[in-house]
C-alpha positions as CSV (number, residue, x, y, z in Angstrom):
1,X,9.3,4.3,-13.0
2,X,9.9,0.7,-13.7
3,X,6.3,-0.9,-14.3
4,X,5.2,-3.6,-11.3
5,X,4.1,-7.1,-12.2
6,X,0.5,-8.1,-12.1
7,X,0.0,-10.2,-9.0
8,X,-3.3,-10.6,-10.0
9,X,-6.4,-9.1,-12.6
10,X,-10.1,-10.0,-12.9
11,X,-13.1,-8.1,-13.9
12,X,-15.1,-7.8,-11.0
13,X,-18.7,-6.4,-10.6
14,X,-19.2,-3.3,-8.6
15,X,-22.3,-1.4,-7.7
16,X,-23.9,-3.5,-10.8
17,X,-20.9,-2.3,-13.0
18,X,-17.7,-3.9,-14.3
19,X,-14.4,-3.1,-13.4
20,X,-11.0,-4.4,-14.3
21,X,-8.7,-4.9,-11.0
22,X,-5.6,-5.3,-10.9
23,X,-3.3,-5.7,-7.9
24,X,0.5,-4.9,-7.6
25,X,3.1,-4.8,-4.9
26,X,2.3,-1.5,-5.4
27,X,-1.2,-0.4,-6.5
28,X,-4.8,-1.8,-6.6
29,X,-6.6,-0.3,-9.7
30,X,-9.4,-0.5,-10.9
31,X,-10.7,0.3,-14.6
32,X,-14.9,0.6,-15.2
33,X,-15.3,-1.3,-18.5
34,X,-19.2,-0.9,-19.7
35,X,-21.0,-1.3,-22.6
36,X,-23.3,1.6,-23.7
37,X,-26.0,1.8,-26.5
38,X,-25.8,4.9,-28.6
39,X,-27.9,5.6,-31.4
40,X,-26.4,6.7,-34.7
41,X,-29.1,7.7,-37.7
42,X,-31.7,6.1,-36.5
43,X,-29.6,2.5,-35.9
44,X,-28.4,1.5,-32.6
45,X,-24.4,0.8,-32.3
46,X,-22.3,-0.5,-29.5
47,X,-19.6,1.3,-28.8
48,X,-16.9,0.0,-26.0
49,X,-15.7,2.5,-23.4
50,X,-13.0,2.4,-20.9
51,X,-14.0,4.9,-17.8
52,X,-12.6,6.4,-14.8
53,X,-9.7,4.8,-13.5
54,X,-9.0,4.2,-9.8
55,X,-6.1,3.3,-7.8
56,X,-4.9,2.6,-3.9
57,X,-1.4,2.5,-3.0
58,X,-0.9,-0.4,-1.2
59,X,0.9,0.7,1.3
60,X,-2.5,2.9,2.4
61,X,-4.6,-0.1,2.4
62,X,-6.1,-0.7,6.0
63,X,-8.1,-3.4,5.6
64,X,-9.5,-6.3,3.4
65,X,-12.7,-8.6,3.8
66,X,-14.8,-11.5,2.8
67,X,-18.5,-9.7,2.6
68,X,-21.6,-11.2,3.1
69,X,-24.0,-10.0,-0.7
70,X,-27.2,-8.7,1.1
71,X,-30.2,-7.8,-0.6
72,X,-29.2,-4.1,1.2
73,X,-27.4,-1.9,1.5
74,X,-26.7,0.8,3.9
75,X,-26.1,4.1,2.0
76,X,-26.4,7.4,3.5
77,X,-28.0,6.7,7.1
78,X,-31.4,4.6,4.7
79,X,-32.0,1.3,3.9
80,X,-32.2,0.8,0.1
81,X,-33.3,-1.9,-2.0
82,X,-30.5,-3.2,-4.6
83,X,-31.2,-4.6,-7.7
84,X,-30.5,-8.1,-7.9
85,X,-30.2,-9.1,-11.8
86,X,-26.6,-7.8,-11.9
87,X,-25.3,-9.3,-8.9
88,X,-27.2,-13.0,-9.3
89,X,-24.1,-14.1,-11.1
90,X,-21.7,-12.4,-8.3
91,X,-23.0,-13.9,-5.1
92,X,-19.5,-13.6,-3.8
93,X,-17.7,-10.6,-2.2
94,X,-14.9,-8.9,-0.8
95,X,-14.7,-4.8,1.1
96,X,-11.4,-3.3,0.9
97,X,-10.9,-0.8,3.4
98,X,-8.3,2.4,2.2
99,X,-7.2,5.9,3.0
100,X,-8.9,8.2,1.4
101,X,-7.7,11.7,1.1
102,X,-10.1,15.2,1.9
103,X,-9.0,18.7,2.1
104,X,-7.2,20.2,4.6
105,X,-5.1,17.6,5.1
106,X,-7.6,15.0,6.6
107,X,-7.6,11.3,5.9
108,X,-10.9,9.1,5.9
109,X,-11.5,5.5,6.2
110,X,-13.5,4.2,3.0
111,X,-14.4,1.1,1.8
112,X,-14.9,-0.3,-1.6
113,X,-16.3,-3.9,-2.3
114,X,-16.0,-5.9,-5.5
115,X,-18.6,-9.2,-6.4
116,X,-17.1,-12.1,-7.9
117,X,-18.7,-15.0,-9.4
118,X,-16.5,-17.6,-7.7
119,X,-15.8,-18.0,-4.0
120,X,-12.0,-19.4,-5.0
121,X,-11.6,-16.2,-6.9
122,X,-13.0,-14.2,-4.2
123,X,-10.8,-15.9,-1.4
124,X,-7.8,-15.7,-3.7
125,X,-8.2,-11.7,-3.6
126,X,-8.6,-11.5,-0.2
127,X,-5.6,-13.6,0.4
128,X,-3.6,-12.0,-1.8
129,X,-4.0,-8.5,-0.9
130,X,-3.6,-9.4,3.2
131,X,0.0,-11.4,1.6
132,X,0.6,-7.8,0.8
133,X,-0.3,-6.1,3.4
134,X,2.0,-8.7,5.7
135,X,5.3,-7.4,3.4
136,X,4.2,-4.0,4.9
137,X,6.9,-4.6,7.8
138,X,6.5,-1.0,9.1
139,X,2.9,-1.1,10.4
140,X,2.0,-1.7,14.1
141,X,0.6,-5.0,15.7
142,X,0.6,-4.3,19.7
143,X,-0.1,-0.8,20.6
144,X,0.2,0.6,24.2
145,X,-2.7,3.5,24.6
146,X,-2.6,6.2,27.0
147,X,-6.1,8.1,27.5
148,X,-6.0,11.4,29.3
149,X,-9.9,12.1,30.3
150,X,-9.4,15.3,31.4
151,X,-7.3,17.3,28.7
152,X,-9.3,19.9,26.7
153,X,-13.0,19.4,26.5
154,X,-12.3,16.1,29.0
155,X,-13.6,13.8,25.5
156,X,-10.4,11.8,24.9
157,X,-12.2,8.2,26.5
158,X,-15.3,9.2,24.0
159,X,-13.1,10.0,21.1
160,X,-11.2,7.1,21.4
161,X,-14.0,4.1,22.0
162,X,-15.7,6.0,19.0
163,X,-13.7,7.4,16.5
164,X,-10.3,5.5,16.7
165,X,-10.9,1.7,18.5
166,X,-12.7,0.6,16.1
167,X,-10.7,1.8,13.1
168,X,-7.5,-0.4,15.2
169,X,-9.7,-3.2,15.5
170,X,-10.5,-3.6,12.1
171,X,-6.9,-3.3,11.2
172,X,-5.8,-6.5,13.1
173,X,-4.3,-4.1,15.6
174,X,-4.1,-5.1,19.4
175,X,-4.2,-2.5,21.8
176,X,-3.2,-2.2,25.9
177,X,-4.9,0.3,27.2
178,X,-4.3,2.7,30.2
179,X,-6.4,5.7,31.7
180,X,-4.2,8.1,33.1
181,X,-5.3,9.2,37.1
182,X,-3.0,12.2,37.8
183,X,-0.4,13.6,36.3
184,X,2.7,12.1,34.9
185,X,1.0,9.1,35.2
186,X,1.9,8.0,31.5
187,X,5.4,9.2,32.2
188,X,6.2,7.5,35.2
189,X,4.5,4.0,34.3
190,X,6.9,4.3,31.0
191,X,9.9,5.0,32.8
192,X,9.3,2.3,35.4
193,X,6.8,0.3,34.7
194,X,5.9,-0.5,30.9
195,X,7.1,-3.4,29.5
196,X,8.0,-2.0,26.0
197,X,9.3,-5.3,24.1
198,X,5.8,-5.9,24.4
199,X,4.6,-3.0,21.8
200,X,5.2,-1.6,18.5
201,X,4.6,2.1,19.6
202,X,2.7,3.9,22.6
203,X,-0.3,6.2,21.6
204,X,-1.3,9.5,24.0
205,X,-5.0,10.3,23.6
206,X,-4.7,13.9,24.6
207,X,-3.6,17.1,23.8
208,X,0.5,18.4,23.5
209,X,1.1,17.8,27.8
210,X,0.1,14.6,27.1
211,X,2.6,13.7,24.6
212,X,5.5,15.6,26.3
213,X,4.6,12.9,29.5
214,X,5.3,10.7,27.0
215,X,8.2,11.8,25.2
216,X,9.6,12.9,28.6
217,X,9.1,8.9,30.0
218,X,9.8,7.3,26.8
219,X,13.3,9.4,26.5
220,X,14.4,9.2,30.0
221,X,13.4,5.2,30.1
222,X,16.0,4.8,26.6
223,X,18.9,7.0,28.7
224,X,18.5,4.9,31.6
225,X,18.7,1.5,30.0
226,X,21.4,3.3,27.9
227,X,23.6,4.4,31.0
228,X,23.1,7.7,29.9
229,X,23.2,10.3,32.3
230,X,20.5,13.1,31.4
231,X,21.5,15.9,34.1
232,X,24.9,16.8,31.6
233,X,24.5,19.3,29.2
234,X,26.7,17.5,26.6
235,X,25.9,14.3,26.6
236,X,24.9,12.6,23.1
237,X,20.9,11.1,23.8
238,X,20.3,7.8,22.0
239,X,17.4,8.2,19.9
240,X,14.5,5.9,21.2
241,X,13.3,3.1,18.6
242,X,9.7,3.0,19.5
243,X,7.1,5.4,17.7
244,X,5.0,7.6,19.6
245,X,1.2,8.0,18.2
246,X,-0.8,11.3,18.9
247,X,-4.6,11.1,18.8
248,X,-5.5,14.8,19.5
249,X,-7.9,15.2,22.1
250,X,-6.5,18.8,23.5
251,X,-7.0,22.3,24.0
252,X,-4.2,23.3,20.7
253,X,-2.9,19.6,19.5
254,X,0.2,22.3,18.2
255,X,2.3,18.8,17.8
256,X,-0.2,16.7,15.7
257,X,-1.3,20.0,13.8
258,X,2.5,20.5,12.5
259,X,3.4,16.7,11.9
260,X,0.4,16.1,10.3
261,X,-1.5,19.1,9.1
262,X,-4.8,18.2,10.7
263,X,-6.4,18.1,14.9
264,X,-8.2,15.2,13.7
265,X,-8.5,12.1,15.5
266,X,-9.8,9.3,12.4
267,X,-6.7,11.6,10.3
268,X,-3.7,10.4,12.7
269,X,-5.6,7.3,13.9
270,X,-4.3,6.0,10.0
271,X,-1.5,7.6,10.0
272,X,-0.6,5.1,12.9
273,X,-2.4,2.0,10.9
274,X,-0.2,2.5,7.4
275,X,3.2,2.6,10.2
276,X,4.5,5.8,8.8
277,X,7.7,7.3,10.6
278,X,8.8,10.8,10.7
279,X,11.9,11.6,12.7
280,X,11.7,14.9,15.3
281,X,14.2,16.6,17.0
282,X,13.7,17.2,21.0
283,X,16.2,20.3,23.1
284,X,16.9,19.2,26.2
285,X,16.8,22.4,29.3
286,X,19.5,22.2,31.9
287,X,20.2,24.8,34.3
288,X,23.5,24.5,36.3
289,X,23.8,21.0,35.0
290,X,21.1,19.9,36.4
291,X,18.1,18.2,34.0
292,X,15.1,20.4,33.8
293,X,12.7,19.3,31.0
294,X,12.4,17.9,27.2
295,X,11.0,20.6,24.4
296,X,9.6,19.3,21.4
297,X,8.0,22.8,20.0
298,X,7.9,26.2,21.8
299,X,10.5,27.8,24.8
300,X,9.2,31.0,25.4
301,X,10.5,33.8,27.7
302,X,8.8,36.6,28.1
303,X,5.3,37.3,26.2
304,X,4.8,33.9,26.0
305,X,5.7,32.9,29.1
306,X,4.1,35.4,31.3
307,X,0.9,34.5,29.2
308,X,1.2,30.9,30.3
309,X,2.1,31.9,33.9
310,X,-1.3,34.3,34.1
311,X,-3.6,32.0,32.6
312,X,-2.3,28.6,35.0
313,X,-4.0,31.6,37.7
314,X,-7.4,31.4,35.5
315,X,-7.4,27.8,34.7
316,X,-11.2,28.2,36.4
317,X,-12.2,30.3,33.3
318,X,-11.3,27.0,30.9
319,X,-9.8,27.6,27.4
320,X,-11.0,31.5,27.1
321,X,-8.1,32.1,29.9
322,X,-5.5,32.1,27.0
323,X,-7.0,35.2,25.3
324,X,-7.6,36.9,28.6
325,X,-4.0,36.6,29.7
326,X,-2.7,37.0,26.3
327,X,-4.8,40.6,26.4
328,X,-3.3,41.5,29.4
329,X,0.3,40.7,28.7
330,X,0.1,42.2,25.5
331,X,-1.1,45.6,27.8
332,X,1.3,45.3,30.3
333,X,4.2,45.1,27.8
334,X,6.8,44.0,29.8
335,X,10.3,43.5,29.0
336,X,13.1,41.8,30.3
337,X,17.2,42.1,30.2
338,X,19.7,39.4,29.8
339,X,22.6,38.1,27.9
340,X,21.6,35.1,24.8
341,X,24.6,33.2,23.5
342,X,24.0,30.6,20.8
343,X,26.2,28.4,18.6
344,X,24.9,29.1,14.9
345,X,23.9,25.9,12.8
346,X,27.0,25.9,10.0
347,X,27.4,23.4,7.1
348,X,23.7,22.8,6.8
349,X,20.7,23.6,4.0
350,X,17.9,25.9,5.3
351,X,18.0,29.1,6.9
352,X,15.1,30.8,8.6
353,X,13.6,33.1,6.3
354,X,13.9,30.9,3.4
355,X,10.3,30.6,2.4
356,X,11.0,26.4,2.4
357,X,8.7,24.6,4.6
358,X,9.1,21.5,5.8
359,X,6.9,18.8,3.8
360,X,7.1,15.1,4.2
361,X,9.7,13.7,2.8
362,X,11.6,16.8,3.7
363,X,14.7,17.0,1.9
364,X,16.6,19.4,4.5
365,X,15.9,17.6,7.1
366,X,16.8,14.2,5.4
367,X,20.1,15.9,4.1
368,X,20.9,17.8,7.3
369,X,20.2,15.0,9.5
370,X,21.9,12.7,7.8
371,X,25.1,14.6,8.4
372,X,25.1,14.2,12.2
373,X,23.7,10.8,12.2
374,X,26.4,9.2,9.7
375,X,29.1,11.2,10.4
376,X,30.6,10.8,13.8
377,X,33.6,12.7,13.2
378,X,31.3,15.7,12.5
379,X,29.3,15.4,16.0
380,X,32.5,14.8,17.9
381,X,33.6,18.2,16.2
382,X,30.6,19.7,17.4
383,X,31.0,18.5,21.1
384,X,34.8,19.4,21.4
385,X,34.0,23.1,20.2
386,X,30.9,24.0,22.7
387,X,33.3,21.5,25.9
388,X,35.8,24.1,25.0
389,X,33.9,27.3,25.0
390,X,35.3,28.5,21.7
391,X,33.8,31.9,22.2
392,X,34.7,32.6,18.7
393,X,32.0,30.2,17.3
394,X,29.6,30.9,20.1
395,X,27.6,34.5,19.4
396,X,27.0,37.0,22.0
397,X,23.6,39.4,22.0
398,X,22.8,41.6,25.1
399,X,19.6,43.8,25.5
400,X,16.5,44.4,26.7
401,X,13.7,42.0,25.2
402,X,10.3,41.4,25.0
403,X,10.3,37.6,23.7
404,X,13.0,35.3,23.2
405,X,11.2,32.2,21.5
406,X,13.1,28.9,20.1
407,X,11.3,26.9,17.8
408,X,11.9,23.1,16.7
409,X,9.2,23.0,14.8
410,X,7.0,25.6,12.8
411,X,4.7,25.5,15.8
412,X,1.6,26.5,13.5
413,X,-1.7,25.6,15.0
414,X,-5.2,26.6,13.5
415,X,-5.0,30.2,15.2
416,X,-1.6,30.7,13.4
417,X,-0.9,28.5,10.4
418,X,2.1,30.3,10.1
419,X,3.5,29.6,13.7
420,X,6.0,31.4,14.7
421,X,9.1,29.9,13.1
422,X,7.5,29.1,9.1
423,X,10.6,27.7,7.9
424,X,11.5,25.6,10.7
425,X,12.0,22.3,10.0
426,X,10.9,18.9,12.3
427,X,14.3,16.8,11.9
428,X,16.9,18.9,10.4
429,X,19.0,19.0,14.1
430,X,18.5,22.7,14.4
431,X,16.1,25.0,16.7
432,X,15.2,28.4,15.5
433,X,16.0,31.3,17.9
434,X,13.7,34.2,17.7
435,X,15.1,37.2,19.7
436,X,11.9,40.5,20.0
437,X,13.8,43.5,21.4
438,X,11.8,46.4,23.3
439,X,9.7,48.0,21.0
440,X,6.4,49.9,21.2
441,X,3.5,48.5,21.5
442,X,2.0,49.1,18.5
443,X,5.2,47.5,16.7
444,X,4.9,44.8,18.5
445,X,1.3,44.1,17.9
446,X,2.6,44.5,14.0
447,X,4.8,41.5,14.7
448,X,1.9,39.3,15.9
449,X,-0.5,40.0,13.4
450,X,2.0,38.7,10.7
451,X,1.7,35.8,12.3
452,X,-2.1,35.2,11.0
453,X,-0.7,37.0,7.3
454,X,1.0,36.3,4.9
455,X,3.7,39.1,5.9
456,X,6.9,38.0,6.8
457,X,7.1,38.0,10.4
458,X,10.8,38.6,10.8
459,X,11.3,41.6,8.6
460,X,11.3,44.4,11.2
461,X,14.1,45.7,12.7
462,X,13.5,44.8,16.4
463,X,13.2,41.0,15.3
464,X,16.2,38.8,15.2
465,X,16.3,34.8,13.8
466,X,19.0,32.4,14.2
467,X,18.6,28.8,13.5
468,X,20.9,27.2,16.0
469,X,22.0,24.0,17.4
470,X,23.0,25.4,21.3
471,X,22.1,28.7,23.0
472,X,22.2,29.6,26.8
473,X,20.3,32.3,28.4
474,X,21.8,34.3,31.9
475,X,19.1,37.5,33.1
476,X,20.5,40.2,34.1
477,X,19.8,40.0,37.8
478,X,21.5,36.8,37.9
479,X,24.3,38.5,36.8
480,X,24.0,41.2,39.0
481,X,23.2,39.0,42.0
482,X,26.6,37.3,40.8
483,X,28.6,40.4,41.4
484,X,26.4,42.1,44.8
485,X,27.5,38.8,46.0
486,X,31.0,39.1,45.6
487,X,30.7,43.1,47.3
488,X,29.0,42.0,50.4
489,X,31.0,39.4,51.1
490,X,33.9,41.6,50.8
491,X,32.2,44.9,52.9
492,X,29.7,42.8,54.5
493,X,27.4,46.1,55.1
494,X,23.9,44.8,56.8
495,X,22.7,48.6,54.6
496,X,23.4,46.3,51.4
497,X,22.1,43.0,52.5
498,X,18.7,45.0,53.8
499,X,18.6,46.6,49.9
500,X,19.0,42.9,48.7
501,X,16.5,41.4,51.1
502,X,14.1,44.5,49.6
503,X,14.5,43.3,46.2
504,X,13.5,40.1,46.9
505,X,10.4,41.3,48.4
506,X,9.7,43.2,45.9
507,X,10.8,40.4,43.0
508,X,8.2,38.0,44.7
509,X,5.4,40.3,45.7
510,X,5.0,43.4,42.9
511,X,2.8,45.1,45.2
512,X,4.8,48.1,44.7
513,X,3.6,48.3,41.2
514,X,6.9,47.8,39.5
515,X,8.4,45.8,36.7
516,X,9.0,42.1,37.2
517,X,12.8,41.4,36.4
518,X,12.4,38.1,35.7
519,X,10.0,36.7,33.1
520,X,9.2,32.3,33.2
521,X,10.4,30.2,30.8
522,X,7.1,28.5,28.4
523,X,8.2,25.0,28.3
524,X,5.9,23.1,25.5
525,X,3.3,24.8,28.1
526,X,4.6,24.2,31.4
527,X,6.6,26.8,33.1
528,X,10.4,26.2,34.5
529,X,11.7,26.9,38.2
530,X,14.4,28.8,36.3
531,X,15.2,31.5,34.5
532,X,18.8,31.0,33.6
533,X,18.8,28.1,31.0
534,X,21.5,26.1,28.4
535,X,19.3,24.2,25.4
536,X,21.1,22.0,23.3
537,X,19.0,19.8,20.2
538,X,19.1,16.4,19.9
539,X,18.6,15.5,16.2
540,X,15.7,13.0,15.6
541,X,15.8,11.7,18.9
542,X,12.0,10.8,18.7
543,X,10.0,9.5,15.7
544,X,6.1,9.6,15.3
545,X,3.1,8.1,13.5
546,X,3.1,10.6,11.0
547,X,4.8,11.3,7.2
548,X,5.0,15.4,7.6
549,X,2.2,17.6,6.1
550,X,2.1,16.4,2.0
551,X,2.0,19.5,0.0
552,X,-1.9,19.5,-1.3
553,X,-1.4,19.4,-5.2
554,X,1.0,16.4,-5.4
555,X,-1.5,14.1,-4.1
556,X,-4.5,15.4,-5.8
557,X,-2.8,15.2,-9.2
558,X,-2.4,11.6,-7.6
559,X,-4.4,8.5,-9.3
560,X,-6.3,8.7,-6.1
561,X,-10.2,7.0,-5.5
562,X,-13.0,8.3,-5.1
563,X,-16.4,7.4,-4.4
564,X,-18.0,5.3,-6.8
């Protein structure tokens, strides 16, 4: 790596030692010079050592400035007295305010402040390092807030005002901000209402139906001004150029947990302060070309979306009705028939059960994605195979099932750190289809647990992946409804429209104690009118706050600070 130019060095006193710093385009470092006295047979030598060495991307600075030298100093909730021989000669001061990195992925806010002798020297350091921070062209200035009281444990106004306003305040960063009053509030102000020149990116405080209001307005507002029209099935989406911030504040935060690694509010809050950008691909649902909803993680037929349409019956029992309805669909064990077609994802890196997860700065996903988005000829390839039903790319698989999940993302939450799709990557233009045949329920259970282990998930032999770009799901009543159709209107026997009329009954109101034949569609937790669905993805059609979880050891082998 070619070596960056001093901008400027001093040696600069801190907590009554001194320090070389140095600033770069790139770094701040700083070097604890001290003299010691060590006594050698009986004689007293001193011997010059260079210590610890600390640095700060620049780039991850959040903050710098001018300090007021008090005679105390705040230091683990007590008022301490400082000694004040060292820092008579340093009346001066300056704080610089940088990410700092804990385990599990979490980010903190800490401060380190340096005495100088010389209030030009101190101003020109402070100066200097904002000059730097104004290159950083990527960060935010105008943010437009949305603030869901009511999602999970109804804290998002607290967690907001305490944990993340002030961090934006200190960071120069202006904010608008709205308190949602009902649903799709956020989504229908940004489709309508919000003037979006205004802002460098909208924040949701809230939990993952929170941020699908506001992919859901944010998306449909960019296909509107684009003349695009969202009810067609093959329409290209334009991606939307303004970033989307997520300050979890929910019930499972699945979205913030997989772009980020952490549900942790001060974590993402600088994630949104340093500007980082990471693509993410949405599917769009349509059912008989009509526009049904966006999906930025989970579609789920059958276990997982008979849990979701049980526990929106128990919403009165509060978070524990996800392990209560989960229990029961697990017991009930339904299953459900239908055809799945799906157009496999050729020509790209990755598969499924590769063992590669997606890290920031993916390399699939930069490689994969940039095949769709630079070559032209390759999506209008794509689009003239599925408009002319080539059913030799297109797969077929018929059967009786008791989950058919797709996945855009690993979906791994603190429950599951896994998720359901490992491998799945967050911009790589491709969904992971996860077809669960009827089983017993024992083998089934098997297939869960692996979810919490270390056990690949998808080696059984009622478990199916795909990673594709298209797939379209018919049940099988609609197919049979299809074809009693066609016989009564040929006999037109009031014996076979009293059977159908029966059925429907009995489809709507199970008193009779048998099997469902439809299962609802799990929609990034809210459930679809329909059954019968086509899902196409739209390659980094959205793009976030967030870098992508950093693998762990290359940023603690990392020059990074610590407390001094």
């Amino acid at each position: 790596m070619e070596k960056q130019p001093r901008l400027l060095s001093s040696q600069l006193l801190l907590k009554n030692r001194v320090f070389e710093v140095t600033l770069t385009r790139a770094l701040l470092t700083w070097k604890e010079i001290q003299t010691k006295k060590k006594r050698v047979s009986g004689s007293i030598h001193s011997t010059f050592k260079v210590a610890g060495s600390y640095c700060v991307p620049v780039a991850e600075i959040v903050a710098v400035r001018e300090t007021e030298v008090d005679s105390r100093t705040k230091d683990e909730g007590r008022w301490q007295k400082m000694s004040q021989k060292p820092t008579e000669g340093c009346p001066y001061a300056f704080t610089v305010s940088y990410v700092e990195r804990g385990r599990q992925h979490r980010w903190r806010c800490s401060d380190v402040t340096f005495h100088c002798s010389d209030w030009t020297l101190c101003q020109q350091w402070a100066q200097s390092i904002r000059e730097q921070l104004l290159l950083q062209t990527s960060r935010p200035k105008h943010l437009l807030v949305y603030i869901n009281p009511y999602g999970g444990k109804q804290q998002g106004k607290l967690i907001y005002e305490e944990k993340v306003a002030p961090l934006f305040s200190r960071a120069s960063i202006s904010t608008d901000v709205i308190v949602t009053e009902y649903a799709n509030h956020a989504r229908d102000h940004l489709k309508m209402d919000a003037d979006l020149k205004k802002y460098d990116g909208v924040v949701c405080v809230g939990g993952d139906g929170m941020f699908s209001e506001i992919v859901h307005g944010l998306v449909s507002r960019t296909q509107a001004d684009c003349g695009v029209d969202q009810d067609c099935a093959e329409e290209k989406l334009v991606p939307c150029t303004i970033r989307i911030g997520i300050i979890p504040a929910g019930s499972t935060d699945c979205i913030c947990y997989a772009t980020v690694g952490a549900n942790d509010p001060v974590t993402s809050a600088l994630h949104i302060i340093v500007g980082d950008s990471q693509p993410l691909d949405v599917c769009s649902v349509h059912h008989n070309n009509t526009f049904l909803r966006y999906s930025v993680s989970l579609l789920g037929y059958g276990f997982y979306g008979d849990v979701l349409a049980d526990s929106e019956r128990k919403r009165w029992m509060g978070p524990a009705r996800y392990d209560f309805s989960g229990l029961k669909t697990f017991l009930t064990h339904h299953y459900y028939e239908g055809t799945v077609s799906f157009l496999p994802a050729t020509d790209i890196l990755g598969t499924p059960r590769d063992k590669s997860k997606c890290r920031a700065g993916c390399y699939i996903c930069q490689h994969n994605g940039k095949l769709l988005s630079e070559d032209p000829l390759l999506y209008k390839m794509e689009e003239e195979l599925s408009c002319s039903e080539m059913e030799g790319d297109w797969r077929v698989v018929r059967g009786k099932f008791l989950a058919i999940n797709a996945a855009c993302m690993s979906c791994a939450c603190p429950r599951s750190p896994k998720g359901l799709s490992p491998a799945a990557h967050l911009a790589d233009g491709t969904s992971d289809l996860i077809l669960i045949r009827k089983c017993s329920r024992v083998s089934f259970l098997r297939h869960l647990l692996r979810h919490t282990n270390k056990d690949d998930q998808f080696d059984l032999a009622f478990v199916e992946v795909h990673r594709v770009r298209k797939f379209r799901f018919t049940p099988k009543q609609c197919e049979s409804d299809l074809e009693l159709d066609l016989r009564e209107r040929g006999a037109g026997g009031v014996a076979e429209g009293g059977k159908r009329l029966f059925r429907q009954i009995c489809r709507d109101h199970p008193a009779c104690g048998c099997t469902p034949v439809n299962s609802s569609w799990n929609c990034d937790g809210e459930i679809l009118p329909h059954a019968a669905i086509e899902v196409g993805v739209h390659c980094q059609l959205i793009r976030l706050f967030a870098r992508g979880i950093e693998d762990q050891p290359l940023f603690e082998d990392f020059c990074a600070p610590s407390v001094v």
